[in-house]
C-alpha positions in Angstrom: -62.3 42.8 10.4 -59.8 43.2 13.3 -57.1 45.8 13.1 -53.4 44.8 12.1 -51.3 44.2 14.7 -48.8 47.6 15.4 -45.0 46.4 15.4 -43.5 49.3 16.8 -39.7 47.8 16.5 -40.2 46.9 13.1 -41.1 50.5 12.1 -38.1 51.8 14.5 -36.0 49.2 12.5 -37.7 50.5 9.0 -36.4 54.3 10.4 -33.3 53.6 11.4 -32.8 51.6 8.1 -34.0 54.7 5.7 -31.9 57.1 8.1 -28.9 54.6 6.9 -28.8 55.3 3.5 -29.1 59.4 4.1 -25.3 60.9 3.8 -23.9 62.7 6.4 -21.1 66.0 5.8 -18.4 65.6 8.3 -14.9 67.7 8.1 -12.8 65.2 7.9 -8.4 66.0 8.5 -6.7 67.2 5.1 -9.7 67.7 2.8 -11.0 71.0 2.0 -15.1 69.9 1.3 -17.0 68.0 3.7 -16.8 64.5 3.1 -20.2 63.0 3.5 -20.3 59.3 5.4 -23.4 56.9 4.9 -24.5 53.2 5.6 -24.8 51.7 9.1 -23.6 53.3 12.5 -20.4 50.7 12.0 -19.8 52.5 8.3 -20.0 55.5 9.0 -17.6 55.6 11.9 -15.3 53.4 9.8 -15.8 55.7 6.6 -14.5 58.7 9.3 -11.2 56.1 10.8 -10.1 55.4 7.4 -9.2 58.8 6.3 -7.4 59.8 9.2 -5.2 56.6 10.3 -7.8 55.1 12.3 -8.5 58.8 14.8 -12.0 59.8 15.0 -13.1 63.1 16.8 -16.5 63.3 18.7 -17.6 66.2 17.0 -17.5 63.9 13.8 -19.4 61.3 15.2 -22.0 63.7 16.4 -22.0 64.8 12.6 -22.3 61.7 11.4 -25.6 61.1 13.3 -24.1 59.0 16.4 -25.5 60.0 19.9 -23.5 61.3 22.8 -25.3 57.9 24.8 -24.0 56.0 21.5 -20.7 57.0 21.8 -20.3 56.2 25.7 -21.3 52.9 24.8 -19.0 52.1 22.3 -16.0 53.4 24.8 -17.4 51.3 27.3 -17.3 47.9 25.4 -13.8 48.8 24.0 -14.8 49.7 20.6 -13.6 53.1 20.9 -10.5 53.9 22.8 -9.9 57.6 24.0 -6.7 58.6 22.8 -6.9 62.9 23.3 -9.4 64.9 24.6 -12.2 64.2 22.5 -10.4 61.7 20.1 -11.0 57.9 20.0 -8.8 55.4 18.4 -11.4 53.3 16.0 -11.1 49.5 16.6 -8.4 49.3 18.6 -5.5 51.2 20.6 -2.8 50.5 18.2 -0.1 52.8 17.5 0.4 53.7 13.8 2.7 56.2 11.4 1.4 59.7 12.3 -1.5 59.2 14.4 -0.3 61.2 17.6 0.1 64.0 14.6 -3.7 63.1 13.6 -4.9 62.8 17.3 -3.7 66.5 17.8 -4.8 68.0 14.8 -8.6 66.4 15.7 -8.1 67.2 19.2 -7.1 71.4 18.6 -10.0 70.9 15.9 -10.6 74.5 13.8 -8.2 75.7 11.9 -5.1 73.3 14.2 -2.2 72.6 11.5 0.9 71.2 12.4 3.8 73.2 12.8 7.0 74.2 14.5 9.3 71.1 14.7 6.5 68.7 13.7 6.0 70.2 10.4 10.0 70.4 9.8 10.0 66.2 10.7 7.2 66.2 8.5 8.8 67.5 5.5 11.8 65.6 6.0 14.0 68.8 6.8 15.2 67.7 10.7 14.9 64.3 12.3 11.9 63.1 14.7 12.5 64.8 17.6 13.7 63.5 21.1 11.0 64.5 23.0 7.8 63.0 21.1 6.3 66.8 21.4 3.4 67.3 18.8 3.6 71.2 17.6 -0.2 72.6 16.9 -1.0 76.0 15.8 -4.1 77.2 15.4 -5.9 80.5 14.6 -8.0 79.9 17.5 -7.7 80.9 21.1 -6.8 77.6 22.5 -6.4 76.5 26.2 -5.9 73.4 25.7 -3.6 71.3 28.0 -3.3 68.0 25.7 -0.4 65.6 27.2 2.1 65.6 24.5 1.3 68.3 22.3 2.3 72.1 22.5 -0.2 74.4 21.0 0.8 77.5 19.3 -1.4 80.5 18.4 -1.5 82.5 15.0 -3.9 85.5 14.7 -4.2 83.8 11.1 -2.9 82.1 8.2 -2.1 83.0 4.8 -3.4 80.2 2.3 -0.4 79.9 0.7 1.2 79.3 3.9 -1.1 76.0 4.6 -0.5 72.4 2.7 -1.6 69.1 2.9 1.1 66.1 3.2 0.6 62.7 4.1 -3.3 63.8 4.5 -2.5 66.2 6.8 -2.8 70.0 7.6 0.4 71.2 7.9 2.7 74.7 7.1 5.0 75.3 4.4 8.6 73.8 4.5 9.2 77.9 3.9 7.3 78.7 7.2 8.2 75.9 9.2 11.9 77.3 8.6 10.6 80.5 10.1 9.7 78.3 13.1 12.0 76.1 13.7 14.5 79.1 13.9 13.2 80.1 16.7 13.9 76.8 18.6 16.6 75.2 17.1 20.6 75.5 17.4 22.6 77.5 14.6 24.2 74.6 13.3 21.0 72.4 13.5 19.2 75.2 11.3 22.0 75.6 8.8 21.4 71.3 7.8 17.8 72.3 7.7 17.8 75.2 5.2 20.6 73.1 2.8 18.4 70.5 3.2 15.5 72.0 2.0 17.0 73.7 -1.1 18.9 70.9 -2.0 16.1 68.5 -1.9 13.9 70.9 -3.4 11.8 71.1 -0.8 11.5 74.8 -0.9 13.4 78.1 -2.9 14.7 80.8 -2.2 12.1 82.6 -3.6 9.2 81.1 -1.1 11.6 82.3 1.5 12.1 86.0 0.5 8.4 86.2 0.1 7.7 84.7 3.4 10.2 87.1 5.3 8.5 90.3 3.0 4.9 89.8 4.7 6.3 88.3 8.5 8.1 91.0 10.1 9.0 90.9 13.6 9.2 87.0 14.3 12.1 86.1 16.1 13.6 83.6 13.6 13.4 86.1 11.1 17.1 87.4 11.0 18.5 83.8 11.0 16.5 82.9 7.9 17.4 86.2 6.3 21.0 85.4 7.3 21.1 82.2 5.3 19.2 83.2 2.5 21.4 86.2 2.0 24.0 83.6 1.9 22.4 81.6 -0.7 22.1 84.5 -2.9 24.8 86.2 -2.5 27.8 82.9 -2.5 29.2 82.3 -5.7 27.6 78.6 -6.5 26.5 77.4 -9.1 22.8 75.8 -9.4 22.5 72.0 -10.0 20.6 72.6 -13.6 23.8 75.0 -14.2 26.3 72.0 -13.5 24.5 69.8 -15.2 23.8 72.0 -18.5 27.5 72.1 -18.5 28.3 68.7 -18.8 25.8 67.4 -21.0 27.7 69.9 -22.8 30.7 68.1 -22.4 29.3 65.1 -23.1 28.0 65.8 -26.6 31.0 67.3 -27.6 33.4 64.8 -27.1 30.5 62.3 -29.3 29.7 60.4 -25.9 26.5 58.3 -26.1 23.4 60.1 -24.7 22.5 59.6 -21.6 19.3 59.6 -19.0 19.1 62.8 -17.2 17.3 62.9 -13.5 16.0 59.3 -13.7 15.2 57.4 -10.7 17.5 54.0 -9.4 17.3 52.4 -6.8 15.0 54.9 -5.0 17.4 57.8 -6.0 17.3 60.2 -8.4 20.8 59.8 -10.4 21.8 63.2 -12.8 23.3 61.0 -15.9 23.1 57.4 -16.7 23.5 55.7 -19.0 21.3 52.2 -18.5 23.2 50.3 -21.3 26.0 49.8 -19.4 24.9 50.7 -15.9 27.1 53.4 -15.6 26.3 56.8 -13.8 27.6 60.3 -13.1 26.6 62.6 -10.0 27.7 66.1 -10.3 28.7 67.3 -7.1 28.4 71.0 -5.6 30.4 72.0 -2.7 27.5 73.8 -0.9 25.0 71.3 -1.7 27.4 68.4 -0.6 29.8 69.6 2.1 27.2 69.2 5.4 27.8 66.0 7.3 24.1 65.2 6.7 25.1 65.7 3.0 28.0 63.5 3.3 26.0 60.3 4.7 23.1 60.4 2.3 25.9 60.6 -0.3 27.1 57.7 1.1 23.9 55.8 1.4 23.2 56.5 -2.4 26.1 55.5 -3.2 25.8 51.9 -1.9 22.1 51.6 -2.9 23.7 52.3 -6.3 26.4 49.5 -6.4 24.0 47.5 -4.8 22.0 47.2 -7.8 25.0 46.7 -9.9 25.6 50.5 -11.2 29.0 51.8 -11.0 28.6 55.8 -10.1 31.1 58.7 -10.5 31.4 61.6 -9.0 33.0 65.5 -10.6 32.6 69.0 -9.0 32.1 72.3 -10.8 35.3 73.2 -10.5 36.5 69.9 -12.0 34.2 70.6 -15.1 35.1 74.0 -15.4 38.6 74.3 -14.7 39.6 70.2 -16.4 37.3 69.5 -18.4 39.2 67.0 -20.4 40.4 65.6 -17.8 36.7 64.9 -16.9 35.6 63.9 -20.4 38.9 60.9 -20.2 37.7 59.7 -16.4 33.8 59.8 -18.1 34.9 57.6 -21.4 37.6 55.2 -19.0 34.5 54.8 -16.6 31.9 54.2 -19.3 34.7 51.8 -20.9 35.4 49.8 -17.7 31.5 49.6 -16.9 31.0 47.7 -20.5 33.6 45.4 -20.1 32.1 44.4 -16.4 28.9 43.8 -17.7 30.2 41.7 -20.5 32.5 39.4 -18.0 29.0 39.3 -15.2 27.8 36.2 -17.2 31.3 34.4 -18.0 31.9 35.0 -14.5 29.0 33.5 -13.2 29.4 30.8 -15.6 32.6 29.6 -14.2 31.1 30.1 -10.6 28.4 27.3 -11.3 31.1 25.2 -12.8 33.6 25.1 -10.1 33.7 21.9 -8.3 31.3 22.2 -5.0 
């Protein structure tokens, strides 16, 4: 009996097949475990682009078993498109939400997290900045000269002083105070810290035990400054204000409102659904920035757009009138019913008129 024919592709095929289904670990951006990648060349790579906005590093691919020679090929018939050193956009060259942030975290690689200015845009405490300038920093000694992107060096970081947002490495709203300090005007720094604490983004006690273990940073005596400030000025808290009133309310036998529910995108501090009527309690601090002002202004008319009248009273208004505030609350409620009860009469006689 003659031998079997060999079929040396097929059993190249057959290996490249098994090697397929074996998973592969790859460090993948904003995930603390390896994330292990299976399945054909194709799913793998795309398993890598997915979680990070389409951005792959070559030190992933190379962990996800794809060749050096495999990944020159792909380049060269436009299926991956350099983007940074060392970082290919998956697919195609595309710009999308964040991924210059994600090309220079993959590019810096280790432990690169964004900071500085990028990490302030990122949590929402200064606008995008003019200049497009991505802000690293890394533990690392990096040399780096990526176009667009300004690496800074840490000798390390505190784990506390490391998050994730939007699937991203990034530093603490509290640190990236500390370091936008450092590079920002007076006045732009004093809308960032009220932003922070009026959105919540960070309190005052993250900052006082962020200054107690950073001495000697330049921003340090600014962000001292303001939270000294905040301690010190006689304001009253939001929950404060809003204890107090709810007070007021119950007293004078007003119905019971929501407290903190969300409308219209924004949280509101009382409504009361039934008649679409709310009330936003106002601190002079927390309201008196001009950034303050427009958003104020902004919710307001998200508000009336969905049909809910809003009123506004200050501290000093509960405090020092209250019954003055408890007659504007009942003549607001009042006026809000008999709106909603005239909406469909209204209307009515709308669709009647002769066209």
């Amino acid at each position: 009996m003659s031998p079997a024919p060999s079929d040396p592709e097929g059993c190249g095929r057959s290996r490249r097949q098994a090697a397929d289904h074996v998973p592969h670990l790859v460090r993948v951006l904003g995930v603390r475990e390896e994330v292990p990648v299976s399945g054909s060349r194709d799913q793998r790579i795309a398993q890598i682009a997915q979680a990070q906005r389409g951005r792959a590093a070559s030190r992933q691919l190379l962990a996800a078993g794809i060749s050096s020679s495999t990944i020159g090929r792909l380049v060269a018939t436009a299926r991956l498109f350099p983007v940074l050193r060392g970082v290919f956009a998956v697919g195609h060259p595309g710009q999308v939400e964040l991924g210059a942030e994600t090309a220079a975290l993959l590019a810096v690689g280790g432990t690169a997290v964004l900071s500085h200015g990028s990490a302030a845009v990122l949590w929402g405490l200064i606008p995008a900045t003019v200049d497009g300038v991505i802000h690293v920093t890394a533990a690392e000694d990096h040399r780096l000269s990526l176009p667009g992107v300004q690496v800074h060096r840490t000798r390390s970081f505190a784990a506390r002083d490391v998050r994730v947002r939007h699937r991203l490495p990034v530093l603490s709203p509290a640190r990236a105070l500390l370091d936008i300090a450092e590079l920002v005007s007076d006045r732009q720094f004093e809308l960032a810290f009220d932003r922070a604490l009026v959105d919540r983004i960070v309190s005052s006690r993250d900052i006082a035990e962020l200054l107690a273990r950073t001495h000697g940073r330049r921003g340090g005596p600014l962000l001292s400054a303001h939270l000294a400030r905040q301690t010190t000025s006689p304001t009253v808290t939001r929950s404060q204000a809003e204890e107090r009133l709810l007070d007021l309310i119950r007293r004078a036998g007003l119905p019971a409102p929501r407290i903190n529910t969300r409308i219209a995108g924004y949280e509101v501090d009382f409504y009361w659904p039934e008649v679409r009527f709310a009330i936003e309690v106002d601190g002079f601090r927390f309201h008196s920035t001009r950034w303050a002002f427009e958003r104020d202004r902004r919710k307001d008319q998200a508000l009336s757009g969905a049909g809910v009248q809003t009123m506004r009273v200050t501290w000093r208004q509960i405090e020092g009138e209250p019954f003055a505030v408890v007659a504007r609350m009942a003549q607001g409620m009042a006026w809000a019913a008999r709106r909603l009860s005239e909406a469909p009469s209204a209307l009515s006689r709308t669709r009647a008129a002769p066209g």
